[in-house]
C-alpha positions, 0 to 999 in steps of 0.5 A: 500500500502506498501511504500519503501520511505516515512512512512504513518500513519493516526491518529485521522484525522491526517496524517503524512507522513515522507520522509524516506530515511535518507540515502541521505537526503530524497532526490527525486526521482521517486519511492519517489515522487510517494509514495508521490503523492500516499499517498497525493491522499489517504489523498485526498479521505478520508474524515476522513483525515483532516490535512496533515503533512509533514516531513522528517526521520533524519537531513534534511527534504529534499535535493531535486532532487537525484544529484547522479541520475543525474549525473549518467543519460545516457541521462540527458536531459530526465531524467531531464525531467522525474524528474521534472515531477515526482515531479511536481506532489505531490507538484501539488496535495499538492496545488490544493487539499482542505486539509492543508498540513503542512511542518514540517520542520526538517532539511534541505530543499534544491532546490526541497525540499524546493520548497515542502515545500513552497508548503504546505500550513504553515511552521514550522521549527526547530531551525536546519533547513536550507534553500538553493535553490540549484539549481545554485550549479550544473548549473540548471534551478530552479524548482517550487522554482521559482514560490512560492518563489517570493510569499512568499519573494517577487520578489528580495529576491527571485532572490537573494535567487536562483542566490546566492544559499545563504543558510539561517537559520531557523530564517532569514527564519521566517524574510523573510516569509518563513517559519511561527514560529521557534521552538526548534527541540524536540518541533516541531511535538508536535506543529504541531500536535497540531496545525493540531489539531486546523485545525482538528477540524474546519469547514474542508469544509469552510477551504478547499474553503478558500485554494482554494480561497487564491489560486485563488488571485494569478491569479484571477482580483477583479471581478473574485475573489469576484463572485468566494468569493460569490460562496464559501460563498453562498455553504457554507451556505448549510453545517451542519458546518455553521449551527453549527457555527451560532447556537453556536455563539448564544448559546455562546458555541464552535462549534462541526464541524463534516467537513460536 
């Protein structure tokens, strides 16, 4: 598929996907949020991908929802609407899919954009890179912000964050648990890359049940969560990788998992 607003490229189990429109902060609209989610869904299905980067082409990672689009809207209630839906849907598939994604975090992250960031799985941020939730700035209800946002920095944090419209750095952000590490803006990519590099070469089928485990505690009662643990922990006992594991902890070797 040929993409218009996002770059795709897959490397050795590895794929990065860049929001590619430097011209307005790589901000979101429908034809962007699509090619993400086609892109997303393609990571999905391919079992040679077993990391996914996110990231953003020039100084932001992303600005959010287009505000030009909406200010231009004939009939903003609906598009607002069809908006919030063609959004939705990647950072839907960015949580429930059993493959880390990770949100490299460039440059700015505002309102919707830093609610796909808090989407994915970890986050690494450069130096450079600020955070504002956005939304109060042109009178809008919140989207997504408000449900990770409270997960990550807990419930009053969060109600300052969004009804402040406070922008914060990348280092207030790593304090708060926004975001994992800081790093220096020409050492990010190289870094995550090695660290999907980690991820990559691990047991990519047991690292797909933990995501979806660590999921589920949000919601899941005790009883509920350890039956859906014993599941995960039982069907992974059938796996190549768990054989592997087991044989080299004996052997006191490095495992070879093949995500089988």
């Amino acid at each position: 598929m040929t993409y218009k607003s996002i770059e795709f490229e897959i490397t050795d189990g590895k794929a990065v996907i860049t929001l590619a429109t430097p011209d307005n902060m790589n901000a979101l609209d429908e034809t962007m949020s699509e090619e993400l989610d086609s892109a997303l869904t393609e990571c999905q299905e391919d079992d040679s991908v077993k990391v996914i980067i996110l990231t953003g082409k020039g100084k932001a990672f992303c600005a959010g929802g287009n505000v030009k689009a909406m200010a231009d809207a004939p009939d903003a209630e609906i598009f607002l609407e069809e908006l919030s839906g063609w959004i939705h849907r990647p950072v839907h598939r960015i949580q429930t899919m059993e493959k880390v994604v990770i949100a490299a975090v460039n440059g700015h992250a505002v309102g919707a954009g830093a609610a796909l960031a808090m989407a994915c799985d970890l986050r690494y941020a450069s130096k450079t890179a600020k955070f504002n939730m956005g939304f109060m700035k042109i009178g809008l209800a919140p989207g997504c912000g408000t449900y990770f946002l409270p997960k990550l920095v807990g419930k009053a944090k969060a109600s300052e964050l969004i009804y402040l419209s406070e922008t914060i750095d990348a280092d207030t952000a790593e304090k708060l648990g926004l975001v994992n590490h800081v790093l220096e803006p020409e050492k990010l990519m190289q870094e995550v890359m090695n660290i999907a590099e980690i991820i990559g070469k691990g047991p990519t089928l047991a690292i797909g049940r933990a995501k979806t485990l660590l999921r589920l505690s949000d919601s899941s009662r005790l009883e509920e969560h350890l039956a859906a643990e014993r599941h995960m922990i039982s069907i992974s006992g059938a796996t190549e990788d768990f054989r592997e594991g087991v044989t080299a902890f004996a052997e006191k070797r490095e495992p070879k998992f093949e995500g089988k």
